[in-house]
C-alpha positions in Angstrom: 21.1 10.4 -77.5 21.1 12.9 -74.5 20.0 10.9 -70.9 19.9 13.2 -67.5 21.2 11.0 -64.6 19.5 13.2 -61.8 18.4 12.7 -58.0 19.7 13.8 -54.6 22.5 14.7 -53.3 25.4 12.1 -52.6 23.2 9.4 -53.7 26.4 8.0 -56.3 25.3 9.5 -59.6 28.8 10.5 -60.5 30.3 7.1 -59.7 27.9 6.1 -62.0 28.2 7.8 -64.6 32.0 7.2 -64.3 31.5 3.4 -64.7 28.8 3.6 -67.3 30.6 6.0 -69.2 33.9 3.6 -68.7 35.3 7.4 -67.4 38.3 6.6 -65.6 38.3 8.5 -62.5 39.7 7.8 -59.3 37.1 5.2 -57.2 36.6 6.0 -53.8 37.7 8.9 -53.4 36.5 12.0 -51.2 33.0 13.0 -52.0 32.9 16.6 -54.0 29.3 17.5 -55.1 28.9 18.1 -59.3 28.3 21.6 -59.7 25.4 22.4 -62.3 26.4 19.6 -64.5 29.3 17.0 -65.8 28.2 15.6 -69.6 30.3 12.2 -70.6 30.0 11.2 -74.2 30.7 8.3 -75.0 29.4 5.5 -77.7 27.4 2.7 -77.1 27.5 -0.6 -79.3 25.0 -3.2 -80.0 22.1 -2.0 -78.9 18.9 -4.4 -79.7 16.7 -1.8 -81.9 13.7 -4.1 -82.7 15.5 -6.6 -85.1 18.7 -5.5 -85.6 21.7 -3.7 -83.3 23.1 -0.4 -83.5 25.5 1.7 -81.7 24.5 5.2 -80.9 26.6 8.1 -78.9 25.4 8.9 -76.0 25.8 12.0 -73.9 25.1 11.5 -70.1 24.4 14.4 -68.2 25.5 13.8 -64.7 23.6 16.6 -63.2 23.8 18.2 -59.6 21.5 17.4 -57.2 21.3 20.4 -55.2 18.3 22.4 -55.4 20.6 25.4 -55.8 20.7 24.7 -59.4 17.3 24.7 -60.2 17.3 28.0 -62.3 19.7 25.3 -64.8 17.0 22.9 -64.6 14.7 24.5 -67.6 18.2 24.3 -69.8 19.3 20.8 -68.9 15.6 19.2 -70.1 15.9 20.4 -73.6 16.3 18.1 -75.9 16.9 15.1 -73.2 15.4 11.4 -75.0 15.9 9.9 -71.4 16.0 10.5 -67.4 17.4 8.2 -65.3 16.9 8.8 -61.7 19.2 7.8 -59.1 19.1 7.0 -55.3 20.5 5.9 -52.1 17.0 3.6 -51.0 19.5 3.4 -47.6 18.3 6.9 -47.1 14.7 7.5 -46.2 15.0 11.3 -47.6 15.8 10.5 -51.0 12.6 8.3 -51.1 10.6 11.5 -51.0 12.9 14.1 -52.7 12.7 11.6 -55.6 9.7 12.7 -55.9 10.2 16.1 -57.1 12.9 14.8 -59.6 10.0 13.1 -61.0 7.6 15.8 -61.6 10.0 17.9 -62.4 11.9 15.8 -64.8 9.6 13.7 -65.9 6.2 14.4 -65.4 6.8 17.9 -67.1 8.1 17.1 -70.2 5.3 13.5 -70.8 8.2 11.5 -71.2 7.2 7.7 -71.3 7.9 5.1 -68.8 10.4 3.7 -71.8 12.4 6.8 -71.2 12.6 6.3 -68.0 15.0 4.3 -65.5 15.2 4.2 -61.7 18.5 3.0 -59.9 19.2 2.3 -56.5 22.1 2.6 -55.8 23.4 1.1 -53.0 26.8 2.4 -51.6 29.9 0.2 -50.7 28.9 -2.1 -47.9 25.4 -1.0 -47.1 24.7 -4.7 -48.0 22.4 -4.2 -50.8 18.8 -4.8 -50.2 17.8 -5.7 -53.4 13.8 -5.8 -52.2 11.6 -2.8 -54.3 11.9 0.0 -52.0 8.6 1.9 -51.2 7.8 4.7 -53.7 4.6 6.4 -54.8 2.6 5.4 -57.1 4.0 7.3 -60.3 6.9 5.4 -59.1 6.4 2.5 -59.1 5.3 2.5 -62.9 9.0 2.7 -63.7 11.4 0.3 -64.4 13.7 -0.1 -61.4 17.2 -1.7 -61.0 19.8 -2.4 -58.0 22.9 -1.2 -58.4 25.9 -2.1 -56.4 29.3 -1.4 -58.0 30.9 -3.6 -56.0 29.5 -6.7 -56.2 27.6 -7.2 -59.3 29.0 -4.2 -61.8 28.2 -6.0 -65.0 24.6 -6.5 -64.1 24.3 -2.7 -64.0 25.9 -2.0 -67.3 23.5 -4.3 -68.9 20.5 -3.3 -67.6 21.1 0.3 -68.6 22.8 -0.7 -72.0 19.2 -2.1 -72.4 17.1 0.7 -71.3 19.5 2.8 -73.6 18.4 0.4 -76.4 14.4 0.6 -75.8 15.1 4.9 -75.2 16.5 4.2 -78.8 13.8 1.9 -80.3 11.2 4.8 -79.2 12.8 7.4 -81.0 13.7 5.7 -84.1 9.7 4.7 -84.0 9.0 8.4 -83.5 11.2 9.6 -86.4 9.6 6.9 -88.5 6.3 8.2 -87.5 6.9 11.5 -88.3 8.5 10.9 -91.9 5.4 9.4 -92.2 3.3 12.2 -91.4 5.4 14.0 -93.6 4.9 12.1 -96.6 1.2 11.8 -96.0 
């Protein structure tokens, strides 16, 4: 299963994917942007697939977020089952600038709300306002969690070890649906 972890600059999507990814790298320290794009596989057990759990590998592509590496964009969407869209809510330009990650990453290739997670992430003693921030209104059709690596890390992992089981409920549906078509 191939999920994009995109959004703006410094918003946290490497530490993310670090923790998600149980990638051991070293917490905290200085900030270096992700040039075109980091992919961590890793596998993921029990996911709840309608009645009965499954583990699945999942490759998460921790993806820049500097426009300068918008000519990779085209390459990166192929084949992705999932987008997960992360931001600092903290700062007011990533409200807007998540935007454009949306039409561009989701909007584009009809992905459904299913596929689809937002995070905010909220860095190490912002002091986590855990209230919806203000999006627009393609937005706000999307699930959204809090994320705070600090205080409540295990609430994160589940929440996207669940999206990554209802990302894999819709494609085993769609595989089902087209052996069907097939054999009718």
């Amino acid at each position: 299963m191939k999920i994009l972890l995109i959004g703006p600059s410094e918003c946290g999507k490497t530490a993310l994917a670090n923790f998600l990814s149980d990638t051991t790298e070293t917490i905290g320290a200085d900030y270096s942007p992700t040039q075109g794009v980091r992919i961590l596989e890793f596998e993921s057990h029990n996911l709840s697939n309608g009645n009965k759990n499954s583990a699945c590998e999942v490759e998460l592509w921790d993806c820049a977020g500097d426009f300068k590496f918008e000519s990779c964009w085209p390459a990166l969407m192929k084949d992705s089952n999932g987008v997960v869209i992360v931001f600092n809510p903290d700062v007011p330009s990533h409200l807007k600038e998540i935007e454009t990650w949306y039409s561009t990453f989701i909007f584009s290739q009809g992905l459904q709300e299913a596929q689809c997670l937002l995070i905010a992430h909220h860095k190490p003693g912002s002091g986590a306002d855990t209230t919806r921030p203000p999006l627009a209104p393609q937005l706000n059709k999307l699930p959204l969690i809090h994320s705070n690596l600090e205080e409540e890390p295990e609430d994160v992992r589940q929440e996207f070890h669940k999206y990554l089981g209802n990302v894999m409920r819709m494609l085993s549906e769609k595989q089902e649906r087209d052996e069907m078509s097939i054999i009718t």
